[in-house]
C-alpha positions as CSV (number, residue, x, y, z in Angstrom):
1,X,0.0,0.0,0.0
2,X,1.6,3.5,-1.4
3,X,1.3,6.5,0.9
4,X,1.3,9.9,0.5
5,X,2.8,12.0,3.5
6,X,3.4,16.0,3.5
7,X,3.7,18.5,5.6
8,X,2.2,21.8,4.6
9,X,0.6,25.3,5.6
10,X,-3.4,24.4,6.9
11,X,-4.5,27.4,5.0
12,X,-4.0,25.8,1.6
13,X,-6.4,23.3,2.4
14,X,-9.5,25.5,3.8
15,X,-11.0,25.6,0.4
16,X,-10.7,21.5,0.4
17,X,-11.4,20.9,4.1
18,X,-13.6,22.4,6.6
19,X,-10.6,22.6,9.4
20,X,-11.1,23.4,12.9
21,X,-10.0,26.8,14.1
22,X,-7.2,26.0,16.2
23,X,-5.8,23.8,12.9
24,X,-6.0,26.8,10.5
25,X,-3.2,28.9,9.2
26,X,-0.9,26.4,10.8
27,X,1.6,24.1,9.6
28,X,-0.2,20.4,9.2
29,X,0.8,17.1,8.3
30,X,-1.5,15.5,5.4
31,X,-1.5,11.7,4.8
32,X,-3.1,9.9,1.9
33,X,-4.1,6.3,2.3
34,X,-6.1,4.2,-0.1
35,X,-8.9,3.0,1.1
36,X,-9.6,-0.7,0.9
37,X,-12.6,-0.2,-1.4
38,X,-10.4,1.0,-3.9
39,X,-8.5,-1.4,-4.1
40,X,-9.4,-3.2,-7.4
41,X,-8.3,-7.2,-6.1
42,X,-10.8,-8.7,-3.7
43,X,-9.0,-9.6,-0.3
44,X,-7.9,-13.5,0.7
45,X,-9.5,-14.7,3.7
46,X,-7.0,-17.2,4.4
47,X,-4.3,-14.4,4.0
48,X,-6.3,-11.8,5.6
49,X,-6.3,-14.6,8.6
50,X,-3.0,-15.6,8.7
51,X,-1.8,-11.9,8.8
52,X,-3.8,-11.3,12.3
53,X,-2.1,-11.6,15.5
54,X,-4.5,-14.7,16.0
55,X,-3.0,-16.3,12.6
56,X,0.4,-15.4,13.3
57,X,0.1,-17.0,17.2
58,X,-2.1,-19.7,16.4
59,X,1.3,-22.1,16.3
60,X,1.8,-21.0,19.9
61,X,-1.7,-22.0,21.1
62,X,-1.7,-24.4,23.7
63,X,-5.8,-26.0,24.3
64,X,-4.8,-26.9,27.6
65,X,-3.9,-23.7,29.1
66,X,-7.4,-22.1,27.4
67,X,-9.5,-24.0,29.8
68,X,-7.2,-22.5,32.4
69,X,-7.9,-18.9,31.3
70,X,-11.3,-18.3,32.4
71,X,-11.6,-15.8,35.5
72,X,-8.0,-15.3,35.8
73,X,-8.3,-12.0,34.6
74,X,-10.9,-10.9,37.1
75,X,-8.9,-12.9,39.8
76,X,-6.4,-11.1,39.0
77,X,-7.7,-8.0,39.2
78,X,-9.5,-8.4,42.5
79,X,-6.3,-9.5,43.5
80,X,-4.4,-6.3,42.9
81,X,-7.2,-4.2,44.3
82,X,-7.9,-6.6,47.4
83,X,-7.1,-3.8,49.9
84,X,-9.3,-1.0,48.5
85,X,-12.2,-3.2,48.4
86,X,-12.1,-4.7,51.7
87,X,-13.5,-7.7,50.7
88,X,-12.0,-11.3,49.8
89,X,-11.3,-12.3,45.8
90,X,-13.8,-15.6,46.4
């Protein structure tokens, strides 16, 4: 994906861009980014998958330790707040 990145003077853009006052006659950073219906190829699922953070750590997943994983969070955060609450983590 091609981007477009430069830095100009906010008052070249007011007859574009409706900008909020404390953005005008100021120097502003413009970014241009294709959006993804523009993009003429339709997207893979299976790559669209395997580039997520679940796709790329799915190797590392261990079934055990996910029946482990419910409540901990919340234990664990009960935990670190015990003494404010005054009460027990149970």
């Amino acid at each position: 994906m091609e981007a477009i990145r430069l830095t100009l003077n906010s008052s070249r853009l007011a007859p574009i861009i409706d900008l909020p006052v404390t953005l005008r006659d100021r120097e502003v950073e413009v970014i241009v980014l294709p959006t993804h219906a523009s993009h003429h190829e339709k997207p893979d699922p299976d790559k669209a998958h395997s580039d997520s953070f679940m796709g790329i750590l799915k190797q590392y997943a261990n079934p055990e330790l996910r029946k482990q994983e419910k409540g901990v969070w919340a234990q664990a955060a009960c935990e670190k707040h015990l003494e404010r609450m005054n009460d027990d983590c149970s």
